[in-house]
C-alpha beads as a LAMMPS data file, in Angstrom:
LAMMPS data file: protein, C-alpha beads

97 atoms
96 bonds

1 atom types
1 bond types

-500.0 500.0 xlo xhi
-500.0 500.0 ylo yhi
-500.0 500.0 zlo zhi

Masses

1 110.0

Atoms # bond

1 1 1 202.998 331.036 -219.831
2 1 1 205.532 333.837 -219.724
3 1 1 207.232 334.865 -223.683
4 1 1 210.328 336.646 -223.592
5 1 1 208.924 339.199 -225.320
6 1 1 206.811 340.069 -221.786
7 1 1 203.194 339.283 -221.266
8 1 1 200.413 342.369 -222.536
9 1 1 198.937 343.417 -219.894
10 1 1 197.453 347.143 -218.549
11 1 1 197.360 349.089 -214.938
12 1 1 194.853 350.253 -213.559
13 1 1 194.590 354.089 -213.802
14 1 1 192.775 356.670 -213.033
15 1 1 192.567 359.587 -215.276
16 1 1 191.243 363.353 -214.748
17 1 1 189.191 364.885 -217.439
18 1 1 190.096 368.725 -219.051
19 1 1 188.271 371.311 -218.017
20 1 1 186.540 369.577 -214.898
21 1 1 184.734 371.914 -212.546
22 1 1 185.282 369.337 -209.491
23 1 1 189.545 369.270 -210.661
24 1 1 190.673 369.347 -206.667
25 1 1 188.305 366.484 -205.943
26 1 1 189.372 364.637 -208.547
27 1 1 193.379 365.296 -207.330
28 1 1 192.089 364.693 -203.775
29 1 1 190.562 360.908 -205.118
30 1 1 193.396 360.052 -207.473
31 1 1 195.916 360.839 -204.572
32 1 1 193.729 358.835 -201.944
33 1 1 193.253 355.369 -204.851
34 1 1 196.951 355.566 -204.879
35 1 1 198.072 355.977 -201.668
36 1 1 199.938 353.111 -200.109
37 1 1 197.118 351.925 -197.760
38 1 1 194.655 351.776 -200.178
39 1 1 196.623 350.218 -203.137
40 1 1 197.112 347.765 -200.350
41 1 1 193.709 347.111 -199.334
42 1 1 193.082 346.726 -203.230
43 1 1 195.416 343.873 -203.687
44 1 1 194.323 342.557 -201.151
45 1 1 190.747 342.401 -202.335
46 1 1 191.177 341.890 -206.426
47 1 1 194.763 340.196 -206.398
48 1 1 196.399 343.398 -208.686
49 1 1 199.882 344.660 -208.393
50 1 1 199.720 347.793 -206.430
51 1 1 201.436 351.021 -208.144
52 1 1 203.309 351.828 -204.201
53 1 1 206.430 350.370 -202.995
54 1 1 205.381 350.374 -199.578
55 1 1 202.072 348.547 -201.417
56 1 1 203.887 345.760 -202.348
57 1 1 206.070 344.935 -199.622
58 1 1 202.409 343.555 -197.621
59 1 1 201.775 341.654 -201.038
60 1 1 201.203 338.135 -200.423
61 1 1 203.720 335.522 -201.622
62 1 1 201.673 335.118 -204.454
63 1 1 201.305 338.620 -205.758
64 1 1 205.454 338.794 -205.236
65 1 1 206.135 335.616 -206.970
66 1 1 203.740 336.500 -210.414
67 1 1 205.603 340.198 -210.118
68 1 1 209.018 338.635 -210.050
69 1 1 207.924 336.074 -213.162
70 1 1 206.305 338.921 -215.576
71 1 1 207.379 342.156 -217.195
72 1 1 205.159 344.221 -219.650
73 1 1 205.241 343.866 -223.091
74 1 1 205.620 346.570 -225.318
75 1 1 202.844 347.613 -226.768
76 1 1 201.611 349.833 -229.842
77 1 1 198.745 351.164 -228.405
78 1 1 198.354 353.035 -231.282
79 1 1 197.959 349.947 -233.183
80 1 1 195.306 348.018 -230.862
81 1 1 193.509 350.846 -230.981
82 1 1 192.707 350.716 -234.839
83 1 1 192.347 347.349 -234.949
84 1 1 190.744 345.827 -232.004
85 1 1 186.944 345.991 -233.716
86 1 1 188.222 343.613 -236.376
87 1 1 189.894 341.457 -233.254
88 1 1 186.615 341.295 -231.110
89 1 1 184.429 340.941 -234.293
90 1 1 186.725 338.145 -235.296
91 1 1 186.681 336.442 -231.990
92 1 1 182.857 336.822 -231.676
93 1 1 182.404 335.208 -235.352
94 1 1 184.968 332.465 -235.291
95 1 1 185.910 331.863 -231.753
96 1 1 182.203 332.163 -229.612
97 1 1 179.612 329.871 -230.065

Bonds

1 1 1 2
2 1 2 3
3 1 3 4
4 1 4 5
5 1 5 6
6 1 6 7
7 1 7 8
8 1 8 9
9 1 9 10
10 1 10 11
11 1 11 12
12 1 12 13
13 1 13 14
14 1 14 15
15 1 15 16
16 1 16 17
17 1 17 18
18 1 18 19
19 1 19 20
20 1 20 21
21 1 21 22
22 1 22 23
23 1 23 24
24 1 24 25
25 1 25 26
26 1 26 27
27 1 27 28
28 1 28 29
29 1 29 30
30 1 30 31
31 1 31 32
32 1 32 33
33 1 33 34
34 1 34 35
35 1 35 36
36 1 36 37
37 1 37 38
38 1 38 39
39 1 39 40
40 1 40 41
41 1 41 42
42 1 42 43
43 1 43 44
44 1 44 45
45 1 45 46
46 1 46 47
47 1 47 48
48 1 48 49
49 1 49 50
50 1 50 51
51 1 51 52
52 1 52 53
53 1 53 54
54 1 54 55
55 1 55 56
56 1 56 57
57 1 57 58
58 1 58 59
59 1 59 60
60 1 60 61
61 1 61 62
62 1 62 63
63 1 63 64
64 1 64 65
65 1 65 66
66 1 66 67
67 1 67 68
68 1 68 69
69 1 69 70
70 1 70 71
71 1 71 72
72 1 72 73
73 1 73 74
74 1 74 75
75 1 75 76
76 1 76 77
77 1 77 78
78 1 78 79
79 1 79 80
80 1 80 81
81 1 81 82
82 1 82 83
83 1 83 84
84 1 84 85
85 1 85 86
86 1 86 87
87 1 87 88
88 1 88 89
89 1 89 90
90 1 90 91
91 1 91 92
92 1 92 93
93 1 93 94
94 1 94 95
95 1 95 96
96 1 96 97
């Protein structure tokens, strides 16, 4: 099922925190997850789309076909944010048995 309004969805990402006394290992990890080979290899392994160009063009026809169908939706983050207690508590009561 793909709306026209795009499908929610997130990236992966990986995030530095302030004031981090390891800060150039941290760069030296982010910039190795997200180099080409690896967001490759990644792909490869958990079927994601990768965040490099030269990533993507090894995808399998798979990956490529679900990236050409999809496109983010915009989303209030804000919003999910303050609401998504009430959401899961919702689901858990009315939704899981």
């Amino acid at each position: 099922m793909v709306p026209e309004v795009g499908v929610p969805y997130v990236t992966e990402q990986v995030a530095m925190i302030t004031g981090s006394k390891k800060r150039d290992l941290a760069v030296d990890f982010a910039n190795w997850f997200g180099s080409a080979d690896v967001q490759a290899e990644w792909m490869k392994q958990f079927g994601t789309i990768p965040c490099q160009p030269k990533a993507v063009e090894e995808a399998p026809a798979d990956i490529k076909e679900f990236m050409d169908q999809v496109h983010p939706q915009d989303m209030d983050w804000g919003f999910v944010a303050a609401n998504i207690d009430q959401w899961v508590e919702k689901c858990e009561l009315e939704f899981l048995q």
